[in-house]
Structures are given as C-alpha cells and as structure tokens.
C-alpha positions as CSV (number, residue, x, y, z in Angstrom):
1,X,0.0,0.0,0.0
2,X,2.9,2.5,0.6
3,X,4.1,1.5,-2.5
4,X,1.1,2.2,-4.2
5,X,1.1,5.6,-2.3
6,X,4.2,6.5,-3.4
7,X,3.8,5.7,-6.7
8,X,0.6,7.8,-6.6
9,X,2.5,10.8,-5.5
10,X,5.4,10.3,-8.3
11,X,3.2,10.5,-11.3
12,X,0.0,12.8,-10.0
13,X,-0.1,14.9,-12.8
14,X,-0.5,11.7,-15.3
15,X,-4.1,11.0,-13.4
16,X,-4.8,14.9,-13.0
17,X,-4.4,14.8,-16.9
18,X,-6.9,11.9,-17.2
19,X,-9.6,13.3,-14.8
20,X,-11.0,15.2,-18.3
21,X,-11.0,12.3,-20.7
22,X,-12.5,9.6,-17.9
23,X,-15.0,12.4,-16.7
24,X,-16.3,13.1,-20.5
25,X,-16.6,9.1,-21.0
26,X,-18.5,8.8,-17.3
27,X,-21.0,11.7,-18.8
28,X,-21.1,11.3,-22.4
29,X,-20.6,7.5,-22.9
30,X,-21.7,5.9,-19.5
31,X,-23.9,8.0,-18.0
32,X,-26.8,8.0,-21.0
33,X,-26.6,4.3,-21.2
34,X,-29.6,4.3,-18.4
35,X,-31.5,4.7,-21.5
36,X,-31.1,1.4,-22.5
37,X,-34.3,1.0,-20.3
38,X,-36.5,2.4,-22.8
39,X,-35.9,-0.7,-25.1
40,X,-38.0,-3.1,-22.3
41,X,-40.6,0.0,-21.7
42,X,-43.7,1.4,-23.7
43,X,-41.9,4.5,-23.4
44,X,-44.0,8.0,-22.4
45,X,-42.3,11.1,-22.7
46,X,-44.0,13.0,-20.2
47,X,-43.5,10.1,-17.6
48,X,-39.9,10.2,-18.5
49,X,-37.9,6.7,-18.2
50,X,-38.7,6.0,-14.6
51,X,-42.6,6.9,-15.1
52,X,-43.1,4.6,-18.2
53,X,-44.5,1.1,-17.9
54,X,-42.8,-2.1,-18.2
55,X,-43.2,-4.5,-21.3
56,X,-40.6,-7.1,-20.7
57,X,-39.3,-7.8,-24.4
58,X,-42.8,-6.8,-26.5
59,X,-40.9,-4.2,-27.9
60,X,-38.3,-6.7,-29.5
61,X,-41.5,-9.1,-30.5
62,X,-42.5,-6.0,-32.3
63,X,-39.3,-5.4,-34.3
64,X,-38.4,-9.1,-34.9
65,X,-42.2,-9.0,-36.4
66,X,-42.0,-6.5,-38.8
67,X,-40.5,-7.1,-42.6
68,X,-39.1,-3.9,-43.3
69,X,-36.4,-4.7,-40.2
70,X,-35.5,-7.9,-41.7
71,X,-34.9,-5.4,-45.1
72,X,-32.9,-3.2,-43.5
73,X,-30.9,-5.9,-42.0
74,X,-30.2,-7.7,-44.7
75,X,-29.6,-4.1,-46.7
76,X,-26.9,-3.4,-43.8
77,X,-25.1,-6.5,-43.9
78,X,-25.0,-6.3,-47.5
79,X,-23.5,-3.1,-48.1
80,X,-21.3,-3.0,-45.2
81,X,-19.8,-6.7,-46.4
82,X,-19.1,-5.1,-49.9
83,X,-18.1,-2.0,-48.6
84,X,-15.7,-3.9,-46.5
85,X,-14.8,-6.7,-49.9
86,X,-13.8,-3.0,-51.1
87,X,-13.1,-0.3,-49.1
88,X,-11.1,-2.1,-46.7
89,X,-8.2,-3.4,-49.1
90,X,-7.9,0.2,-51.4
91,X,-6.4,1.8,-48.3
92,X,-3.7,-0.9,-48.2
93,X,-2.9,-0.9,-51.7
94,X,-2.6,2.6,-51.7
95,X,-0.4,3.0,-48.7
96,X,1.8,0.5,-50.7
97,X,2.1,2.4,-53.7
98,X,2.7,5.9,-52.0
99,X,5.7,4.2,-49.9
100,X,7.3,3.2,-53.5
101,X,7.2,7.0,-54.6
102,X,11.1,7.9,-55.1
103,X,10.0,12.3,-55.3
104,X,9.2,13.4,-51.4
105,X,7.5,16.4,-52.8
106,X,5.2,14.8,-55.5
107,X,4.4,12.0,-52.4
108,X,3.1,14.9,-50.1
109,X,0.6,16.4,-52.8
110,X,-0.3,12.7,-53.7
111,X,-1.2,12.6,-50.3
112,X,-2.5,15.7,-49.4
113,X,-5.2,15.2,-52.6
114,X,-6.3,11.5,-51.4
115,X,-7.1,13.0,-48.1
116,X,-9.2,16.0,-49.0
117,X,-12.4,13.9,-49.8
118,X,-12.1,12.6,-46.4
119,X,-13.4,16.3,-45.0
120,X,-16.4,16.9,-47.4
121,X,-19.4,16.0,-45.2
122,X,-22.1,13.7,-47.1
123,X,-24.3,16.3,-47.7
124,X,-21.7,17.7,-50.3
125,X,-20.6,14.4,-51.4
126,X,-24.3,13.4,-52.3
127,X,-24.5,17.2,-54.2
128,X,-21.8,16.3,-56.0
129,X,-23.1,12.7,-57.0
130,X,-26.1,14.3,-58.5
131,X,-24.0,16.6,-60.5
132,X,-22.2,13.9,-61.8
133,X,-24.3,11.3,-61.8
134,X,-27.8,12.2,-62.3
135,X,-29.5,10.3,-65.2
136,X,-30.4,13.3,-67.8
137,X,-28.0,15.9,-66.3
138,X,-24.8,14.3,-65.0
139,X,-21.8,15.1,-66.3
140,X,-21.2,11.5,-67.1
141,X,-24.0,10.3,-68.7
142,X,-23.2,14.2,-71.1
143,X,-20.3,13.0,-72.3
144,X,-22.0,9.1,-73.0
145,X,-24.8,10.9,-74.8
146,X,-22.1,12.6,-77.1
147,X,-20.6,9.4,-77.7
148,X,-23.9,8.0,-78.8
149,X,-24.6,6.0,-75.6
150,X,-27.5,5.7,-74.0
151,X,-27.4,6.9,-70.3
152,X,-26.7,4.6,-67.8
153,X,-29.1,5.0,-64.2
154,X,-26.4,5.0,-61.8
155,X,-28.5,6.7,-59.1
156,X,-32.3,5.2,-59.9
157,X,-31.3,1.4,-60.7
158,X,-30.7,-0.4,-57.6
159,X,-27.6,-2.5,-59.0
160,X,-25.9,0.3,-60.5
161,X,-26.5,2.1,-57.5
162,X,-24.7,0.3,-55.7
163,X,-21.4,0.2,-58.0
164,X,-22.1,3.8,-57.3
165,X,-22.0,3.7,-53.4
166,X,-19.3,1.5,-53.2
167,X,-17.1,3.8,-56.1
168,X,-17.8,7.1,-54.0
169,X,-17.4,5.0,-50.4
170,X,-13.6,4.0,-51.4
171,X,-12.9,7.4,-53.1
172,X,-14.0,9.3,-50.1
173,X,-12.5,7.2,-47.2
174,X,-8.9,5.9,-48.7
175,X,-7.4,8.2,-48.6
176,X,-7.6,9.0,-45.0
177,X,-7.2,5.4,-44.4
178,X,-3.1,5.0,-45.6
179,X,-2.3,7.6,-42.6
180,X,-2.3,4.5,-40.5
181,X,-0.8,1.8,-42.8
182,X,1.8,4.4,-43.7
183,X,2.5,5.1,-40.3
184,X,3.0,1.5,-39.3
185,X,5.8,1.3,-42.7
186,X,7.6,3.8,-41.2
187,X,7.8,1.2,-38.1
188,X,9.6,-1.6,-40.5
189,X,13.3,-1.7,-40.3
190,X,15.0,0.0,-42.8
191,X,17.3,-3.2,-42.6
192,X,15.5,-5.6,-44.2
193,X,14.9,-3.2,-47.1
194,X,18.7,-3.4,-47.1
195,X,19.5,-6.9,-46.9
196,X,16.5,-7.8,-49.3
197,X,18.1,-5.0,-52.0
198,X,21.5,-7.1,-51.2
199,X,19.7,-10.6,-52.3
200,X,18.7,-8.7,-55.3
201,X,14.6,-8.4,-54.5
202,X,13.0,-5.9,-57.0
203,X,10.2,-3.3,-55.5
204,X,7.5,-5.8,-55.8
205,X,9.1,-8.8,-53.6
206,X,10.1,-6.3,-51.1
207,X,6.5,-5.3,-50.8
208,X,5.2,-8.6,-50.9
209,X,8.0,-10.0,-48.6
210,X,8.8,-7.4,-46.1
211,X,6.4,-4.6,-45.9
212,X,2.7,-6.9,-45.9
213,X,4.0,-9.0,-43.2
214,X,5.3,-5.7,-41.3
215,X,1.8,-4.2,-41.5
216,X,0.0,-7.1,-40.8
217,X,-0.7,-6.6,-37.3
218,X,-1.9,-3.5,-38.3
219,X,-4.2,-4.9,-40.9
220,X,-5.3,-7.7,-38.3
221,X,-6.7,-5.2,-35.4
222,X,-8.2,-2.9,-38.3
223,X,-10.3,-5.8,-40.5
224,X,-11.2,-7.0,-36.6
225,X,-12.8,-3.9,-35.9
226,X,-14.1,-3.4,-39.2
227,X,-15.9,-7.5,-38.8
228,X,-17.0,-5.6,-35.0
229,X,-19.1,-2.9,-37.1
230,X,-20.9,-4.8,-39.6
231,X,-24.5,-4.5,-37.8
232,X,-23.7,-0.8,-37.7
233,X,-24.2,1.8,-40.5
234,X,-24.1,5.4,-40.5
235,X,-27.0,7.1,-41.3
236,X,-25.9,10.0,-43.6
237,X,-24.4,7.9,-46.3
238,X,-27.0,6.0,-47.6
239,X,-29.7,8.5,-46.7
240,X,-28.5,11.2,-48.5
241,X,-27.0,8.3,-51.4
242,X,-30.1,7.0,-51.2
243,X,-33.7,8.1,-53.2
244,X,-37.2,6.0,-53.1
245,X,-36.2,4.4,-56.4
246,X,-33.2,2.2,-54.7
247,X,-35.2,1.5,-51.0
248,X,-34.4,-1.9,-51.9
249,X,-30.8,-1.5,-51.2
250,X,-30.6,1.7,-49.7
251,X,-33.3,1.1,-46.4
252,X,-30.8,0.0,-44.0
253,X,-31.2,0.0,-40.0
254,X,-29.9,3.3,-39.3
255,X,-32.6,5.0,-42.0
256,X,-35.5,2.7,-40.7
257,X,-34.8,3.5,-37.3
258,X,-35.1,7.3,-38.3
259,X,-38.3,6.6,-40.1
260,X,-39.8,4.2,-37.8
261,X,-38.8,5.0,-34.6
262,X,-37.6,9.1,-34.2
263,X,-40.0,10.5,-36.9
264,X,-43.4,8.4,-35.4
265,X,-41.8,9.2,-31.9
266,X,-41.7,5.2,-30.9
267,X,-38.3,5.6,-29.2
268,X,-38.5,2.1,-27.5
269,X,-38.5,0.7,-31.2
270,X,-35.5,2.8,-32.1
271,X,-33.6,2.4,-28.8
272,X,-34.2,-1.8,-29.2
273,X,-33.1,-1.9,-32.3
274,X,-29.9,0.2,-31.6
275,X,-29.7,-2.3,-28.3
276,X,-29.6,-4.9,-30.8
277,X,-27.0,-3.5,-32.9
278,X,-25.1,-3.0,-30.1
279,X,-25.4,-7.0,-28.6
280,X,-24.7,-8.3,-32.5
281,X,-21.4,-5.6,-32.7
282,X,-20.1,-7.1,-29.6
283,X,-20.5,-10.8,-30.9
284,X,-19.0,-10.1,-34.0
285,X,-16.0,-8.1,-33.0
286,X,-15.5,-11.4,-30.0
287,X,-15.7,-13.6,-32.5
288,X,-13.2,-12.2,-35.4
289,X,-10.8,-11.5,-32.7
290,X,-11.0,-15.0,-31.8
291,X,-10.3,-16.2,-34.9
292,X,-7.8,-14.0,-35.8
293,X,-6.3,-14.9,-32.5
294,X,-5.9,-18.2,-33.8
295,X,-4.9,-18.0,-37.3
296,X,-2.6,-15.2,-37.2
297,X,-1.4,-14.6,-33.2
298,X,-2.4,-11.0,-33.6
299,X,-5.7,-10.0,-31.6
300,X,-7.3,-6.7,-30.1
301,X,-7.5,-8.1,-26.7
C-alpha cells in the first residue's frame, strides 16, 4: 500500500491529466446508457424513463415481427460486407504504392489530394453525386450521350446504384485510411529493405515479402474492428445516397430507425433496435478476434 502511495505521488499529474478524458466518458458514454431502459418500456415522454411502464421484451417481439427490419438488416449487412470486400483493401494498396514513390514532394501532394475527400461531409458528397451522376443531367451520362450511348441509371437502378456507393465510399475514405498503414511502414526496419536490396529483390518482392508481413498486425486489429461494425451503419451515407427508387438497397437500420422510430416518436423501437445493434457488434467483434487470434497470433485483446 505504501508502495502504491508512493507511486501515486510520483506520477499525479498523469491521473490529473486523465480526470477530463475519464470524466467526458463517465458523462457522455456511460452515463446516457440508463437509457437502455427504454428498449423493455412502452416509453412516455412525459412520464420520462422511470414513469413509463414495463413491457418485458414486447418491444423486441415488435421489431423481430415486422418485414421492413428484416430489409434493412439484410440491406446493412449487404452493403457493409461489400463496402468492406472493397473499401477495406484500397487503403492498403494505396499505402503501398505511396511508400514506393522515389519524389518526397510529388508523395506529399499525392497525399494531401487523397485525403481532402475525407473532409467533405455527405451532404456535399451526395450534391456532387447528383452533379455527376444524375440520369439526364450528370456530367457523365453528357459525355455518354455525345458518344452516342444511351445513359446509364447509376442513381435510380438499384444494382448500378450500388457500384455507385461502393465507387464514392472508397474514393472518399482511402485516402484518410493510408495515414495509418503508412504510419505503421515507417515502423519496418529499414534493414531488411537493405538486406533484401542485397539478395537482389525488385520493388515488388520487397513489398510482398517485407512490408505486408510488417503491416500485418496493423491490418489484423483494423479488419477486426471493421468484422465488430458490420450490424452498424451510418445514417448520412446511404440517406442522403439513397432516393425511393433504390429503397431496396438503400433502407438500412440506421434510416429505418429514423423513419420508424424518431419520426413516429416510438423511441423504444428505435432504442431496441440500436440495443440490438449494439449486442450483434459485440458478438462479432469477439468472435473475429477470436479467430484472428488463432490463425494469425495478432488479436485486439
């Protein structure tokens, strides 16, 4: 215990410094999770949380009863596998080939372009898609109609809508991704590059053979994280991506909670389908780290 005391008064200012992060977690992250409550409650909001009855797991009955969840289930797993199939892997690939650039100067404007779409909120990004995009007025289908092509639907076809999503999903997140990857290069030992150089490996075995297997612990905790967020979806993507034409792909959970639950008011629908998210997240994430655990050694916790 003196120990411990001592040890205390060596290093106070390290726990006066994390008073403010573990307060804002207690408040911001902890303290609002009371509203779990609601999920198992035919919620009133005059009666508040405590003043509302109890209904057990009717609420969840509810939700597992109605079609349009199992839609928007089915909508979210879809387009966060594909998103994952493809957004995932362009970050890598792209850290890889900035490393290989020889010009410091040309590699920081490289850079510095790839990341830029990372700051545009959706709002702007979906603006843009229409200008681009749009059936009878996007700059793309323009230049088809000039070349005597018919113009492709990218935004009102479901299929080609989702080409679309996925396109605009890598070109607005890779970027921003190879921060991390290129941070964990730096981490290799310049050493091997050496020795490997000395064997005579070209660029591409060096990549393959020194730099992959450097990163892959990175990559490991990353795609285990990614597996952890499958059930979840942001809502501003494919909302504002989205139009009634595509609701077949586009309705996902975080859209049919808005719809359902915040704009009719049923918050214990919307707060047991988050629940739900959040129970399915937590199974997932245990899981891949489990597995990744055992095929590669490299694991979260």
């Amino acid at each position: 215990m003196k120990q411990l005391w001592l040890y205390f008064l060596r290093n106070w200012q390290l726990y006066v410094l994390l008073l403010g992060p573990v307060a804002y977690f207690l408040v911001f992250k902890y303290g609002p999770m009371y509203g779990i409550l609601i999920a198992f409650q035919d919620f009133n909001l005059f009666r508040g949380v405590m003043g509302s009855p109890w209904v057990g797991f009717d609420v969840f009955r509810e939700v597992f009863d109605m079609s349009a969840f199992y839609k928007a289930l089915r909508n979210t797993f879809m387009l966060n596998l594909t998103d994952l199939l493809f957004s995932f892997p362009a970050p890598i690939l792209l850290a890889l080939l900035l490393n290989e650039l020889s010009r410091a100067r040309f590699k920081k404007w490289a850079q510095t372009i790839l990341y830029l779409p990372h700051f545009l909120s959706w709002v702007i990004i979906g603006g843009i898609m229409l200008q681009v995009f749009a059936t009878n007025t996007g700059i793309v289908n323009l230049l088809l109609g000039h070349l005597g092509i018919d113009p492709i639907p990218f935004l009102t076809n479901k299929y080609n809508w989702l080409i679309t999503y996925l396109v605009v999903g890598v070109w607005q997140s890779a970027g921003w991704g190879t921060i991390i990857y290129l941070a964990a290069i730096t981490g290799i030992n310049s050493e091997l590059y050496e020795a490997a150089a000395v064997d005579g490996a070209g660029r591409f075995r060096k990549m393959w053979s020194i730099t992959l297997p450097g990163i892959r612990p990175t990559v490991v905790v990353l795609l285990i994280l990614k597996i952890g967020e499958i059930v979840q979806i942001s809502f501003d993507r494919p909302y504002v991506i989205g139009n009634v034409t595509v609701l077949d792909f586009s309705e996902v959970i975080s859209t049919f909670v808005y719809k359902t639950g915040v704009q009719t008011a049923d918050f214990s629908l919307a707060t047991a389908v988050g629940l739900f998210q959040a129970v399915v997240g937590i199974i997932l994430l245990l899981g891949a780290n489990r597995i990744a655990k055992k095929i590669t050694g490299n694991g979260v916790f």
